[in-house]
Structure formats: structure tokens, C-alpha cells
C-alpha positions as CSV (number, residue, x, y, z in Angstrom):
1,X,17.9,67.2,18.7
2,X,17.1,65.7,21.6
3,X,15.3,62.3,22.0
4,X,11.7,62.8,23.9
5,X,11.4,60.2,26.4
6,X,8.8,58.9,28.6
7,X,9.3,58.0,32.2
8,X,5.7,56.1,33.3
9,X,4.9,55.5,36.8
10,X,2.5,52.5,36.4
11,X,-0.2,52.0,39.2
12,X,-2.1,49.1,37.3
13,X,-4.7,48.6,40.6
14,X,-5.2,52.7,40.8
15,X,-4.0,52.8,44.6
16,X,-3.7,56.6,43.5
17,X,-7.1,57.3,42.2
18,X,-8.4,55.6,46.2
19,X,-6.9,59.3,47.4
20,X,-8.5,61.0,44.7
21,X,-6.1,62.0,42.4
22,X,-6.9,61.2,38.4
23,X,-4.7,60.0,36.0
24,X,-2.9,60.3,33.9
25,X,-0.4,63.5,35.8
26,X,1.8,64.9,33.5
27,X,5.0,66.9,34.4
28,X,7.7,66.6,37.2
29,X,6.0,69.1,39.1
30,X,2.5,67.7,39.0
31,X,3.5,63.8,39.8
32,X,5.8,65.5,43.0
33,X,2.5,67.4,43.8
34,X,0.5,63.5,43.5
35,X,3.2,62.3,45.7
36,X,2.9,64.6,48.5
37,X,-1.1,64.2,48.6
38,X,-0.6,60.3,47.9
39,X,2.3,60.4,50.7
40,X,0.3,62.1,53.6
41,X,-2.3,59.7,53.1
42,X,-0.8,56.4,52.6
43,X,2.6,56.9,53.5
44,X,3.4,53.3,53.9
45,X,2.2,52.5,50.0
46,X,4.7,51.0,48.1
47,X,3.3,53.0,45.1
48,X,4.5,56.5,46.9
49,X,8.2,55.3,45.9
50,X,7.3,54.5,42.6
51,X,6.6,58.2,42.1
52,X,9.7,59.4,43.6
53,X,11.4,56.9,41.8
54,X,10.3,57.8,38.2
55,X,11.0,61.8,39.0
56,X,14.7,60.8,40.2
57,X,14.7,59.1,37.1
58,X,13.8,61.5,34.8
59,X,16.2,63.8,35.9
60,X,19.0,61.3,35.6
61,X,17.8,61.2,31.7
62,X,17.6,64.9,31.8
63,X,21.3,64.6,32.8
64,X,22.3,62.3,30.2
65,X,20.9,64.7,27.3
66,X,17.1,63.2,27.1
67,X,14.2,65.1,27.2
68,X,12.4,63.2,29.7
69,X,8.4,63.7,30.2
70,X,7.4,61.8,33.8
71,X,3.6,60.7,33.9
72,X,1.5,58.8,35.9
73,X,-0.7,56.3,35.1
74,X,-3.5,53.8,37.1
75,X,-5.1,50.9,35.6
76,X,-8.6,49.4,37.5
77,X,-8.6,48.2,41.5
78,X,-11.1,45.1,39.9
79,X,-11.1,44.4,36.7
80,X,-7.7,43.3,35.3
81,X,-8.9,43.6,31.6
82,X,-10.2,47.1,32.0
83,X,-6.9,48.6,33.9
84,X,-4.8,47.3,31.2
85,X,-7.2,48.9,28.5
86,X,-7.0,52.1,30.2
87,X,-3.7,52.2,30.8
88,X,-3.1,51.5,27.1
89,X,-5.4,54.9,26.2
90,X,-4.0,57.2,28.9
91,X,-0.4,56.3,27.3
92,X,-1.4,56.6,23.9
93,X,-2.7,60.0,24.4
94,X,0.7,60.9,26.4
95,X,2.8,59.7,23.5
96,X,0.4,61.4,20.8
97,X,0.7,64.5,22.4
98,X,3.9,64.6,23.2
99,X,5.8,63.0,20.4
100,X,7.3,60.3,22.5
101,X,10.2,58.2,20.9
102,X,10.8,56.0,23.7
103,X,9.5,54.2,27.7
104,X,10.9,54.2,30.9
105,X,8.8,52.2,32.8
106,X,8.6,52.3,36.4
107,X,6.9,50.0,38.3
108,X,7.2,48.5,42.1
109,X,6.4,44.8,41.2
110,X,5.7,41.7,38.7
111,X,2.3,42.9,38.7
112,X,2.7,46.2,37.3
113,X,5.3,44.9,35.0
114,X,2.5,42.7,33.3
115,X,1.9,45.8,31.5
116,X,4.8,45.7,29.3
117,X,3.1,43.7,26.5
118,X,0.5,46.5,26.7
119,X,2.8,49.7,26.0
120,X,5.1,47.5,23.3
121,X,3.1,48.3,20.6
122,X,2.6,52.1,21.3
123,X,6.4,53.0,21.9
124,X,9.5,51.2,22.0
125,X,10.2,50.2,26.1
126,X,13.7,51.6,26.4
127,X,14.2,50.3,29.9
128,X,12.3,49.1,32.8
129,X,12.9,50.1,36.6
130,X,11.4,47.9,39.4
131,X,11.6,50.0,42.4
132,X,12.2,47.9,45.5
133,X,11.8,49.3,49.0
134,X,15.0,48.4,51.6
135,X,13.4,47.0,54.9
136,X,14.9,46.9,57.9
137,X,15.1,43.2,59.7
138,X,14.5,43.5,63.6
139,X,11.5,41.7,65.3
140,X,10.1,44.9,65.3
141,X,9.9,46.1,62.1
142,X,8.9,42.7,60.7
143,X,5.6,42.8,63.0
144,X,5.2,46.1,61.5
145,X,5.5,44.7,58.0
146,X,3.2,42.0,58.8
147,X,0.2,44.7,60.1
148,X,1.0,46.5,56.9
149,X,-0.2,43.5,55.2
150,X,-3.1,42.3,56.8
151,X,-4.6,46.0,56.6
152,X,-3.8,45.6,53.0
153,X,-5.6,42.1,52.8
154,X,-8.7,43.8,54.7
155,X,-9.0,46.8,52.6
156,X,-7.6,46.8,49.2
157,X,-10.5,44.7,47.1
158,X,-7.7,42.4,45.1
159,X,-6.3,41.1,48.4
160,X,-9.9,41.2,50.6
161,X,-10.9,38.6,47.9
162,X,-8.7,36.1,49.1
163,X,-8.1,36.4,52.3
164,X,-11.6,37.7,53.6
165,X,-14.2,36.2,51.0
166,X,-13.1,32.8,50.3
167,X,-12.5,31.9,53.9
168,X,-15.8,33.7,54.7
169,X,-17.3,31.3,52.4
170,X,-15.8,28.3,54.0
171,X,-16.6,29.7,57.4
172,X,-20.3,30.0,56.3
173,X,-20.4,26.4,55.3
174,X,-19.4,25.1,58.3
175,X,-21.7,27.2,60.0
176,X,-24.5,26.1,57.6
177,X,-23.5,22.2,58.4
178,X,-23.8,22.5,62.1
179,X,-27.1,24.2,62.2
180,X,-28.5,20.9,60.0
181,X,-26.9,18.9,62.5
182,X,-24.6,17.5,59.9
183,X,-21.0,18.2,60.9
184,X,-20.2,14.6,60.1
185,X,-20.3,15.9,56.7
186,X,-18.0,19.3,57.6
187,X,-14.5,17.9,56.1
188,X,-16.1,16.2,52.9
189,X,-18.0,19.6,52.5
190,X,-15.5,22.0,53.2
191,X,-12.8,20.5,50.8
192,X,-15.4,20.1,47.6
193,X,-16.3,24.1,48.5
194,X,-12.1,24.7,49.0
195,X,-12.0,22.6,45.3
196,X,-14.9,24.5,43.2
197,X,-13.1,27.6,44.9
198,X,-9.6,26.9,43.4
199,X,-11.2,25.7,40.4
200,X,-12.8,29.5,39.6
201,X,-9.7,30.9,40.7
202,X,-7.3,28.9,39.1
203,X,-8.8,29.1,35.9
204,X,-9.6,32.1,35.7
205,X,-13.4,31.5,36.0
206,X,-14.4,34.6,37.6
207,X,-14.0,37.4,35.2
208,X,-15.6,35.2,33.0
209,X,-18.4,34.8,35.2
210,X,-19.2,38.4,36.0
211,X,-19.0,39.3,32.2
212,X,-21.8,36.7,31.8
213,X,-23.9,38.0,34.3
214,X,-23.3,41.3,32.9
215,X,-24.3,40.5,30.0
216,X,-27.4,38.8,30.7
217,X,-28.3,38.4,34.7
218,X,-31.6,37.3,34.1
219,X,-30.3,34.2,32.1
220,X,-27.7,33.5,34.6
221,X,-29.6,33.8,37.8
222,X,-32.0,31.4,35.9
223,X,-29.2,29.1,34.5
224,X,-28.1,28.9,38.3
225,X,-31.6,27.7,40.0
226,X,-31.5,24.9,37.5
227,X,-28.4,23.7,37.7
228,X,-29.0,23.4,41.7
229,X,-32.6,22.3,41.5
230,X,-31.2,19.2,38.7
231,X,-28.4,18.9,41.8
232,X,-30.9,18.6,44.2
233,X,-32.9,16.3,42.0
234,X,-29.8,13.7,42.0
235,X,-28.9,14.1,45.4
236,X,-33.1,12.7,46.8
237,X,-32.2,10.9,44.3
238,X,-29.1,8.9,45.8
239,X,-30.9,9.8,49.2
240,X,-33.4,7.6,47.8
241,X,-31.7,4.8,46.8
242,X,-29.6,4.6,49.8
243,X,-32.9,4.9,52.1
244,X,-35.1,2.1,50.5
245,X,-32.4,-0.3,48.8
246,X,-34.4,-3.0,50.9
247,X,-37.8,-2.3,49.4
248,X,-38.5,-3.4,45.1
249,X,-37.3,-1.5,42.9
250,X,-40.3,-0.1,41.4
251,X,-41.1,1.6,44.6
252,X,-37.9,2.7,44.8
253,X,-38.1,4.2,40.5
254,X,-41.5,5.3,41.9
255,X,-40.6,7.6,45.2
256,X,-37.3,9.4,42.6
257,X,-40.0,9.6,40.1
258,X,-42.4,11.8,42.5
259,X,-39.5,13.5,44.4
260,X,-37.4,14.6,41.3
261,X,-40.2,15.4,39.4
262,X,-41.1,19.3,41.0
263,X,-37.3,20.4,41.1
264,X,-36.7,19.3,37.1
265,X,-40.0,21.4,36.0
266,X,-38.6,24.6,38.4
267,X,-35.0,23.8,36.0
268,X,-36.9,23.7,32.8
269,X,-39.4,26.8,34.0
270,X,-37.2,28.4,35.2
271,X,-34.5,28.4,32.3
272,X,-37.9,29.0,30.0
273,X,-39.5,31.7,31.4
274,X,-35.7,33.6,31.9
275,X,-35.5,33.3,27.9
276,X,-39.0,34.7,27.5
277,X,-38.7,37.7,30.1
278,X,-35.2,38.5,28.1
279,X,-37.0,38.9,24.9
280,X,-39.8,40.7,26.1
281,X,-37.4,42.8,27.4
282,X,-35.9,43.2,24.1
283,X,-39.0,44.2,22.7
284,X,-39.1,40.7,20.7
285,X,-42.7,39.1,20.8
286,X,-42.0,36.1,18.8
287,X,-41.8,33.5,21.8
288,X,-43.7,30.5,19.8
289,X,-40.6,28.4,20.5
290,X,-40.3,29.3,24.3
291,X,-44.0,28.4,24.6
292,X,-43.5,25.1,23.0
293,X,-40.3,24.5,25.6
294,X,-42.8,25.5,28.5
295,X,-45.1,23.5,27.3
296,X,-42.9,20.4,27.1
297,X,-41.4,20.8,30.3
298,X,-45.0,20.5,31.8
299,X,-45.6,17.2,30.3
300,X,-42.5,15.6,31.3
301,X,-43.2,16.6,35.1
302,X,-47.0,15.5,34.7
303,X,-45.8,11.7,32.8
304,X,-43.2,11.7,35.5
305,X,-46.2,11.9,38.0
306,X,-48.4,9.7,36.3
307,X,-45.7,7.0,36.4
308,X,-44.8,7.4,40.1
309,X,-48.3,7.0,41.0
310,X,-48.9,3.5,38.5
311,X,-45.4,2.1,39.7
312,X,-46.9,2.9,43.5
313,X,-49.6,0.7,42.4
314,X,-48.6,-2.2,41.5
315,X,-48.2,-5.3,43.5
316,X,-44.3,-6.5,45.6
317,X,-43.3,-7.9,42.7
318,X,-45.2,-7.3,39.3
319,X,-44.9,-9.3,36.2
320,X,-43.1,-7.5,33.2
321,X,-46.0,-8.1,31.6
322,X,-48.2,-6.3,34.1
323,X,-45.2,-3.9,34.3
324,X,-46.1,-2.9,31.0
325,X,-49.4,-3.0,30.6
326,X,-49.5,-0.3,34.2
327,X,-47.2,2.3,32.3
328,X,-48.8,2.0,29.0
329,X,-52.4,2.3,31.2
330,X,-50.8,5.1,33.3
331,X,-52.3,8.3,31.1
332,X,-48.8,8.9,30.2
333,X,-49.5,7.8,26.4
334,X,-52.6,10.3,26.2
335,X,-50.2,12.9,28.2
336,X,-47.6,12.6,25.1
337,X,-50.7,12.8,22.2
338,X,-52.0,15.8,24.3
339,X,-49.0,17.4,24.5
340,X,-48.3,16.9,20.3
341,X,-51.3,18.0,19.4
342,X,-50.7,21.4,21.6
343,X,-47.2,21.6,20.5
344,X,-48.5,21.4,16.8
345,X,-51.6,23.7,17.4
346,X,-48.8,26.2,18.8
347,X,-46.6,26.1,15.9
348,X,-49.6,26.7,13.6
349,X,-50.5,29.8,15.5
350,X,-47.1,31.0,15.5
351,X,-46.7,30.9,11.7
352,X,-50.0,32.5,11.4
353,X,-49.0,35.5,13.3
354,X,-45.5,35.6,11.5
355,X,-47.9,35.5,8.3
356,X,-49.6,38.3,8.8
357,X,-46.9,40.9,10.4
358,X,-45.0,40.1,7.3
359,X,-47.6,40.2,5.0
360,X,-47.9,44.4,5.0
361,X,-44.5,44.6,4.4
362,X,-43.9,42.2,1.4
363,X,-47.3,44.3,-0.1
364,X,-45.8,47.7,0.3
């Protein structure tokens, strides 16, 4: 008998499915029926010798005594994660349905090879064939080359990433700098926004940053005005201190104080009210502890006020004594009491309601 082998053309970033064809294609006639449609329109895709390729080498098996089976299959143009997971369950349906004993991969690159470790624990990988396309080496076919590219980098997402959005980023801050009037500042700028760029794509930080916001965008939208408004907060705050280091320095505590104070009650808010929204969202009314965070935010931005304005008062150069007596005449000691007495008038209420909700339950 025969041993049943599969010959997989491997598209992992679904070039294919951009011309409409789905995967997987089965049969030697259906993948040289792909090809032509792929072939008249993107005749210059690598991926169009692929197919070719994996027909040519299924009849070479076929001529050797195998029974070859030729298929097709595409991954995801994006997501990395999800075009290996498909790939793995359009090949595991091939080889359940067709009794497959063996894979021929064919693939055009290091990229599509990467899904080797993918298929290895569906059917044994007999052989792998990297299909690479002879180039000529005039002037004029390496210009053409190069336009190939560049069209590739401006319309294929996985290439438009790098070459079009992260420049366009740095572009935009530049253009953000000189509006402000500060291109003094351009270079330092430029490389920290080259830097957190590398950083995300070195480690991998994207993916991992669009699954969070998938998972919860309300969270993360919030989680992202805080952690520029506490930014913000720091840089007045060095703004400050380089722009009064000749005046005392409980002005200088006081003007931070006043300054910093709006920005960290929009973090806390707004980190706060993301939490509540979500629940409510989730049909969960039990928000006792969000209240309480609310309402401690608030009192840390009005003490923070309350001390700006009794470190304003005081005279050039106070007394620690009179230092202390100011803050502890400030209001921010009643602020603190008022605020405990809330927090605890809250928590009372809270396990009031959770009393009585649970109460018909634990009678029935």
C-alpha cells in the first residue's frame, strides 16, 4: 500500500485569501486553479511559486510511489497567534480526512517555516521545501526589485507597520515640536519616541497590548489618561522646580502642590470611574469599594489644595514651628476625619445592602 502524503503550501500571512480565494484548497487541480486566479492578480507574489512548487512536487512523490494529496493553507495577515492556530485546524482536518501518514512542507521563507513546530504534533514533517525565486542581476531588474518592495511595505499591513506607521509617528512628533516652538527639544524627543518604539516592538509588547484592550478598552483607555496625567504631574513638577529654584522652598512645595493636584484626581477618577462603568456593564451593582476609592481620591486632591494654599501663606522664611502649626491649622486634619467618617458610613451601607440581598436567599 501506498503511503498517503501531504504536500502543504503554507501562506502563514493569507496573501491568498487578499484575492479572495479561501483555504484550505485541496487537490492538484484545485491549488493550479488558486494559482492561475492568485497569478493574474499578483503575478509578482512570491507565494504564486510556492503553489507551483508544491504541485511539481507532488507529482515527483507521485513518481516515486507516494500518494501525494497537495493543499493549501493561509494563516492571519495580523495576528501571528491566530494564523498559526488556524493553520494548525485547517491541517488537522486535512490529515483527519484524508488519513495522512506524512508532511511535505512548502514554504517560500523563514517566516512560513516558523510553522513547523505547529504541524509536528499533527503528522510527522517528512521534508521541507523552501522555494526560492532566481533573480536576474542588471541595474534594471534590481530597481524593479526594489519597487516590488516598497509597494509591498505600502500595502501589505505586516510591512506598512514598519515602514509607514512608525516613521509616521516620528514624523508627527517633530511636527508636534515645531508648532510649540520647541524644536530645541526635536533630537531628545525623537530618540525617547524611536526608544519606547523599539521597546514595544522588540519585546513583543504589541500583541500583548491589543489583547488588553480587547479585553477590556474601557480599563485601558482609562489606565492610559492616568498614566499621562501622573506624567504630566511630574513633568510641572520639574518645570517647577527648575522655574523657581531661586524662590523658598515652601513656595516652591506650594505651586507643585496646586499644579499636580487636578491631573492626580483626573488619574485616580479616571482609573475609578473606568472600574465602576465596567461593572455596571457587567451587570454587577456592588461598587461599595469603588465609591470608597472615589471618595479618597477626592480628599487627597482637596488636602493637597488646602496645603498649597497654607504653604502660600506663610511668611519668606517660616519657623518649623510655625511650619507646623500652618499644616496642622490648614483644614487638612478635619479633611482626613471627614473623609473616615464617610469612608466608614460607606462601608456600613454597603454591608447593609449585601445583608439584605442575601438575606431571601439564605431564608428560602
Amino acid at each position: 500500500m501506498r503511503k498517503r502524503v501531504l504536500v502543504l503550501a503554507v501562506d502563514r500571512d493569507d496573501d491568498i485569501g487578499r484575492v479572495g480565494l479561501n483555504t484550505p484548497i485541496v487537490g492538484e487541480e484545485a491549488v493550479l486553479d488558486a494559482a492561475r486566479v492568485f497569478g493574474v492578480v499578483r503575478p509578482e507574489d512570491p507565494d504564486l511559486n510556492v503553489l507551483y512548487a508544491a504541485v511539481n512536487t507532488a507529482r515527483s512523490l507521485r513518481a516515486q510511489g507516494f500518494e501525494p494529496i497537495v493543499a493549501v493553507v493561509a494563516g492571519d495577515a495580523l495576528d501571528p497567534v491566530k494564523a498559526d492556530l488556524r493553520i494548525r485546524e485547517q491541517v488537522e482536518n486535512i490529515v483527519r480526512e484524508h488519513n495522512i501518514e506524512g508532511i511535505v512542507l512548502v514554504a517560500d521563507g523563514r517566516e512560513d517555516e516558523e510553522v513547523i513546530p505547529v504541524l509536528q504534533g499533527i503528522a510527522p514533517i517528512l521534508s521541507v521545501r523552501r522555494v526560492v525565486v532566481e533573480q536576474l542581476r542588471g541595474v534594471e531588474e534590481t530597481y524593479i526589485l526594489i519597487g516590488r518592495y516598497l509597494k509591498k511595505a505600502l500595502i501589505e499591513p505586516r510591512f506598512a507597520r514598519v515602514f509607514l506607521g512608525y516613521p509616521g509617528v516620528l514624523i508627527t512628533g517633530f511636527a508636534i515640536l515645531a508648532m510649540l516652538g520647541l524644536l530645541r527639544y526635536a533630537f531628545t524627543a525623537l530618540l525617547l519616541i524611536a526608544g519606547v518604539l523599539m521597546i514595544i516592538r522588540g519585546f513583543g509588547l504589541e500583541e500583548r497590548m491589543i489583547e488588553i484592550w480587547a479585553r477590556n478598552p474601557i480599563m485601558t483607555l482609562a489606565s492610559l489618561i492616568a498614566t499621562v496625567s501622573i506624567a504630566a504631574a511630574i513633568g510641572i513638577a520639574y518645570y517647577t522646580l527648575q522655574a523657581m529654584y531661586s524662590k523658598p522652598m515652601h513656595y516652591v512645595l506650594a505651586e507643585i502642590l496646586a499644579s499636580s493636584a487636578p491631573l492626580i484626581g483626573l488619574a485616580g477618577i479616571s482609573v475609578v470611574a473606568a472600574r465602576i462603568v465596567s461593572k455596571m456593564l457587567g451587570r454587577d451593582i456592588a461598587v461599595i469599594n469603588e465609591l470608597v476609592s472615589l471618595l479618597l481620591v477626592i480628599m487627597i486632591v482637596v488636602i493637597l489644595y488646602q496645603l498649597s494654599a497654607t504653604l502660600r501663606s506663610l511668611t519668606a522664611t517660616p519657623t518649623p514651628m510655625e511650619l507646623a502649626l500652618a499644616i496642622v491649622s490648614s483644614g487638612a486634619m478635619l479633611t482626613v476625619l471627614i473623609g473616615i467618617a464617610l469612608i466608614a458610613l460607606l462601608r456600613f451601607i454597603g454591608e447593609l445592602v449585601t445583608h439584605r440581598t442575601s438575606s431571601p436567599s439564605s431564608s428560602s
